[in-house]
Each structure stands twice: as C-alpha cells, then as structure tokens.
TORNU-796979 format. One record per residue (C-alpha): residue in one letter; x, y, z. Coordinates in steps of 0.5 Angstrom, whole numbers, plus 500, padded with zeros to 3 digits. Example, Ala and Ser with C-alpha at 12.3 -4.5 7.8 and 13.67 -1.06 7.14 Angstrom:
% TORNU-796979
<pt res="a" xx="525" yy="491" zz="516"/>
<pt res="s" xx="527" yy="498" zz="514"/>
% end
This chain:
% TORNU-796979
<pt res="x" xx="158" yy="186" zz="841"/>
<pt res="x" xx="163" yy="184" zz="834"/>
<pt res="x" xx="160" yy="188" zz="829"/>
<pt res="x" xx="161" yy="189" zz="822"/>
<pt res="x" xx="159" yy="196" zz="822"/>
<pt res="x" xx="164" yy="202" zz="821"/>
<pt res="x" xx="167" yy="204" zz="827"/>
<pt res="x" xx="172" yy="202" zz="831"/>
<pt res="x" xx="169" yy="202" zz="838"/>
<pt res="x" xx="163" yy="205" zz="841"/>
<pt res="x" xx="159" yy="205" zz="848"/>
<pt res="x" xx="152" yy="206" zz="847"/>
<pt res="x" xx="151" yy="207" zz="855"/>
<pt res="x" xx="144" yy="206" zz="854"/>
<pt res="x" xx="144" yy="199" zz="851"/>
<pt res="x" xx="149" yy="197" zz="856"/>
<pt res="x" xx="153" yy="195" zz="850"/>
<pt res="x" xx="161" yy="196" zz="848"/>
<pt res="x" xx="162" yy="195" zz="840"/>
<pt res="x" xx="167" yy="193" zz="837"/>
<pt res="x" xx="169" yy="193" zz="830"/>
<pt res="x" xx="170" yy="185" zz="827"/>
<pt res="x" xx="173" yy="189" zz="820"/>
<pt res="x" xx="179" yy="192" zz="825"/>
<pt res="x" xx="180" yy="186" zz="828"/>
<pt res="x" xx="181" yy="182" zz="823"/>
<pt res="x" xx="185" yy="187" zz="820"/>
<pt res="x" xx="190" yy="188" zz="826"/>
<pt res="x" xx="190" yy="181" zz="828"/>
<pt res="x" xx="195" yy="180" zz="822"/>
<pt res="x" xx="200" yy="183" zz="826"/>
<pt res="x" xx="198" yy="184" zz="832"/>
<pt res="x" xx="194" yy="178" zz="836"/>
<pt res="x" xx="186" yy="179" zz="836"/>
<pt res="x" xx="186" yy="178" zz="844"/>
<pt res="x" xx="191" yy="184" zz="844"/>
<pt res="x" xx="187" yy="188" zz="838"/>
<pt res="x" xx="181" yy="187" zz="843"/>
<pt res="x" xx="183" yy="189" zz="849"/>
<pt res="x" xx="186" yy="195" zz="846"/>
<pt res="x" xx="180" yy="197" zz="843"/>
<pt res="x" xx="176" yy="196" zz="850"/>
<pt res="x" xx="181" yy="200" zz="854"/>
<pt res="x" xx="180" yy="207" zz="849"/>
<pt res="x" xx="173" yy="205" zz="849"/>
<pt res="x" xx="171" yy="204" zz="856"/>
<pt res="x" xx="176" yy="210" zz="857"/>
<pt res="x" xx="171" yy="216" zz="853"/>
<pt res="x" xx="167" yy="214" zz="858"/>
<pt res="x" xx="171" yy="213" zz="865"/>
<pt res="x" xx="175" yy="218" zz="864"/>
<pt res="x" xx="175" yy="224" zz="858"/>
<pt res="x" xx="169" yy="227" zz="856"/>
<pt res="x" xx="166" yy="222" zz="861"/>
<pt res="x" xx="160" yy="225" zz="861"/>
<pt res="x" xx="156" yy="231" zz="856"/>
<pt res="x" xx="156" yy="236" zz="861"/>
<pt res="x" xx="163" yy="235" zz="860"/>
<pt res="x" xx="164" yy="235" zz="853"/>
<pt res="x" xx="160" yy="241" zz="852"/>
<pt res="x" xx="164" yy="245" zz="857"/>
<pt res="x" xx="170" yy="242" zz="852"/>
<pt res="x" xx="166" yy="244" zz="845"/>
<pt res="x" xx="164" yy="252" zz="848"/>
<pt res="x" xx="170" yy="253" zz="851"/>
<pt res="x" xx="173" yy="252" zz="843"/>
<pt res="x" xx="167" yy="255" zz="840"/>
<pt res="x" xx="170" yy="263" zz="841"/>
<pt res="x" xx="177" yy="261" zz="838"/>
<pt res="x" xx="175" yy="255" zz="833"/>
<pt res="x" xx="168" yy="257" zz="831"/>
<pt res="x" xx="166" yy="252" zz="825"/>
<pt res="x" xx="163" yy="246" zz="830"/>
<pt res="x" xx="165" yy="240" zz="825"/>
<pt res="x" xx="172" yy="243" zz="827"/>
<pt res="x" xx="171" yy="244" zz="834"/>
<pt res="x" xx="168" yy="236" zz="833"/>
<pt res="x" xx="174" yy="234" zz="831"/>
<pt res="x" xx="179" yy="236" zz="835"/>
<pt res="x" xx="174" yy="235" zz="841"/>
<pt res="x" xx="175" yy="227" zz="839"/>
<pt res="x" xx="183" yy="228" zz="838"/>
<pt res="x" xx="183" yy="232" zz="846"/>
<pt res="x" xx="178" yy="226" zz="849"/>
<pt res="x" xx="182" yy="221" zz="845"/>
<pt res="x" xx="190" yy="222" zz="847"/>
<pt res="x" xx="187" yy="223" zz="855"/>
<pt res="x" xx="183" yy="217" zz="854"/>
<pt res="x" xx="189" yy="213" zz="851"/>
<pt res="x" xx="193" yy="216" zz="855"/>
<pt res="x" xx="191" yy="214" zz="862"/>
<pt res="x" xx="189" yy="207" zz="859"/>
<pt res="x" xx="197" yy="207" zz="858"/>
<pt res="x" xx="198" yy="210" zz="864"/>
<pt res="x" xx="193" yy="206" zz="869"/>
<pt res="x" xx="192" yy="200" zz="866"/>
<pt res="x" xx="198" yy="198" zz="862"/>
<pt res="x" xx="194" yy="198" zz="856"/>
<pt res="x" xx="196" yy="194" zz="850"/>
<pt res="x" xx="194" yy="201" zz="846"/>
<pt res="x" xx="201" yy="202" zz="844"/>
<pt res="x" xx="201" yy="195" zz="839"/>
<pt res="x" xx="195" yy="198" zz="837"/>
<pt res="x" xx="197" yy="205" zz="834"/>
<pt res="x" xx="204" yy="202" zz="832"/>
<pt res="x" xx="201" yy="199" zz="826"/>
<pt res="x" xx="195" yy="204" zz="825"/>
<pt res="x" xx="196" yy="209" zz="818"/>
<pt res="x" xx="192" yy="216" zz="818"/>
<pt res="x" xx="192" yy="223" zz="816"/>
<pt res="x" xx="197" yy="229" zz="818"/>
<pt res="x" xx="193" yy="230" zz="824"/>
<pt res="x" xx="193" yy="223" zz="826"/>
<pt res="x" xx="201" yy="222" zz="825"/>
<pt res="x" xx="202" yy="228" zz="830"/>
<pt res="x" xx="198" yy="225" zz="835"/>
<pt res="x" xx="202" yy="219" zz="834"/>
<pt res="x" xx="208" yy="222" zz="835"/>
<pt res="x" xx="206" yy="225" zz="841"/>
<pt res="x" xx="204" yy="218" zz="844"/>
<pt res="x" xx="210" yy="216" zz="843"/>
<pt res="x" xx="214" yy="222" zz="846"/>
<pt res="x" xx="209" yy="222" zz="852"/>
<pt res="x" xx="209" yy="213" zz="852"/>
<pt res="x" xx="216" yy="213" zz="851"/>
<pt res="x" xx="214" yy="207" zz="846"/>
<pt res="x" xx="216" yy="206" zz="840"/>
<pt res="x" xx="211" yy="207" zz="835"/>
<pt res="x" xx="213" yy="208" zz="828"/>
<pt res="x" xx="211" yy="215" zz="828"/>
<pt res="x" xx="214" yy="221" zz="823"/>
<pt res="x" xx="220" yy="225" zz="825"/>
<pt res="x" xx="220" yy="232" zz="821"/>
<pt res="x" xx="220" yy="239" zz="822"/>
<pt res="x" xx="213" yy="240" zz="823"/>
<pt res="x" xx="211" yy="235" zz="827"/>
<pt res="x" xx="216" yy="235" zz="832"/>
<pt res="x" xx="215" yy="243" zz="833"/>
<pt res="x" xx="207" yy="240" zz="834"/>
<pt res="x" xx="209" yy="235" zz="839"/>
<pt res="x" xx="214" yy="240" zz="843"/>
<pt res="x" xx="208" yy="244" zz="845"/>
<pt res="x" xx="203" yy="239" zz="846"/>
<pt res="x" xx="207" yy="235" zz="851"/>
<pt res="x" xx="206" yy="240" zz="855"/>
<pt res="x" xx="200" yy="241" zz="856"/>
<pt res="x" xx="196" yy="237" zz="862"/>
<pt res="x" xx="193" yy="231" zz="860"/>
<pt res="x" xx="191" yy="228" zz="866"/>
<pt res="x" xx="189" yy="234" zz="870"/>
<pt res="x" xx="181" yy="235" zz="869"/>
<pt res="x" xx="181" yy="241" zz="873"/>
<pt res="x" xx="185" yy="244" zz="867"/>
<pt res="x" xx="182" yy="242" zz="861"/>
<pt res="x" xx="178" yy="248" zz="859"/>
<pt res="x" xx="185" yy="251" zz="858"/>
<pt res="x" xx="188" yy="245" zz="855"/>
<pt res="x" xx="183" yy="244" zz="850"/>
<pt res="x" xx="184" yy="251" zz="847"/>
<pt res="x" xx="192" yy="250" zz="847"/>
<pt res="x" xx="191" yy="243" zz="844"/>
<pt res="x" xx="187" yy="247" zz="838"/>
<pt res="x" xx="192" yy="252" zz="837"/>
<pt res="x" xx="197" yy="247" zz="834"/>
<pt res="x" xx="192" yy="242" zz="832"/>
<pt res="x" xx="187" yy="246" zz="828"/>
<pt res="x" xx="191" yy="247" zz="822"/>
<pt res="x" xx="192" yy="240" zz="821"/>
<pt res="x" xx="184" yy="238" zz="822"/>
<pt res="x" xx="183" yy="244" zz="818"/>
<pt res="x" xx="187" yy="240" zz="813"/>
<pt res="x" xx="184" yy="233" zz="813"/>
<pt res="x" xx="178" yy="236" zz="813"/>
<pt res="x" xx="180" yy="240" zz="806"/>
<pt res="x" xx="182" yy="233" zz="803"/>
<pt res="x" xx="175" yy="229" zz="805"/>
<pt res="x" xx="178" yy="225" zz="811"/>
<pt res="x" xx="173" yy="230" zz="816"/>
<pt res="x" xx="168" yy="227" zz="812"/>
<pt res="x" xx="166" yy="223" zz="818"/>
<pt res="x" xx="167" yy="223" zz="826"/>
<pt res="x" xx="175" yy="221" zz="827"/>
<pt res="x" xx="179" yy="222" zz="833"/>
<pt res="x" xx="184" yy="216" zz="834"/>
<pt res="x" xx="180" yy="210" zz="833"/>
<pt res="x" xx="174" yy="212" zz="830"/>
<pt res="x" xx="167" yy="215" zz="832"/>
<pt res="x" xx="166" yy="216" zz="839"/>
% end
C-alpha cells in the first residue's frame, strides 16, 4: 500500500500489509528512481520484521537490557529504532544488495542520524556523503566494532550501541526532533 500518512515505511503484520510512504518517494524520487526508492524502502521494512527485532519478544529483551543503564524509556526507544535499523539495513545491504545506500546517500537528519550515516558508510563501504569531524569519527570508531549481525551477541551489543549513541538521542530529543519514533527512515 502507498499511503499519504506520516512515516516512511511500516508493516502491520496483522493486516498483512507493507506501507509505504507516497510523500517519501515523491521526494526522493527527484534524485533517486521511485522503483529504487521503493525497493529500498520495502528492504528496511521487510527486514524490522525478518531479521531485527523480528519479534516483540525480542524487542523486549533489547528494551530490558537498556533499562538498567538508559533508564528514561523514550530514550531506550529511540536508540532501540537506531540499533534494529542499522542491523536491519545492514543485512539488507549485506544479503540482498539493497539499494539502501541510494537512499541514505540523499537523506538529511539530526546529529544521531548523521553518526549512523557515517558508520554505514564506514561498515558498506559506500560513498554516502556522510559528516567527517572529530566526534563523529570517535562514534564511528567504537560502533564499528560492535557485531551487528551476530544475534546471540545483541543483548550486549545493544548496551555498547547505547553508550555512544545515547548522548546524541538525548540531544534530538532536547532540540524537539525525539518528538516522534525515529530511527533511520521513520516509525517502525
């Protein structure tokens, strides 16, 4: 389904539907193909839901073991959606040659969005426009090492993830841009 609502992408796994936003592709289409667009967004999308969380019971496990070092739950929320998306994205890139890459390349976001950015483009190898400074190259260093891929480690990964992407969160979240779910391409 195309839809005029807010949010890029979602999956109501009870309707047994994908929606996709029309406003996004429109948008994007400018400089990317909608085809591209749409298939980019269907990958991250599809991949929240095959891969990272996959499940509740598995989000919950990622949301309680922040809970003790996060605490403020909008928090652990937001840096749940940044965690799910770059082992969501990056396993689309990875396994199913994802055209996500197109996508970010020409995606504008808040300080915590441009770290993840930049440590797609680090982990992808792909040119993606992302900020080069001191900060964000200190963030980068430390989130490359953690093990996207490898599930039976993500209870702890999550809590590395948090350490260096929390004070960023905190910041969107201070400047009104935590005003709604996030992560990467919107609400999940």
């Amino acid at each position: 389904v195309v839809s005029e609502d807010d949010g890029v992408s979602s999956v109501d796994l009870t309707e047994k539907q994908i929606t996709l936003s029309l406003e996004t592709i429109e948008a994007l289409g400018k400089q990317v193909p909608k085809e591209v667009v749409a298939s980019a967004l269907l990958d991250h999308a599809t991949a929240h839901h095959t891969v990272c969380p996959w499940d509740f019971d598995t989000y919950l496990q990622l949301y309680g073991s922040l809970k003790p070092v996060v605490r403020d739950g909008d928090t652990i929320k937001r840096v749940l959606d940044y965690f799910t998306d770059v082992v969501s994205d990056t396993h689309a890139v990875r396994e199913r040659s994802s055209s996500l890459p197109d996508v970010y390349r020409h995606l504008e976001g808040a300080e915590g969005f441009g770290v993840i950015r930049a440590l797609y483009q680090r982990i992808w190898g792909e040119p993606l426009g992302a900020e080069d400074d001191t900060d964000v190259r200190q963030a980068v260093s430390r989130l490359e090492r953690i093990p996207y891929l490898d599930r039976s480690r993500w209870l702890e990964s999550v809590r590395t993830f948090a350490s260096v992407m929390q004070p960023y969160v905190v910041a969107e979240m201070g400047e009104g841009d935590g005003d709604t779910d996030g992560g990467m391409l919107g609400p999940h």
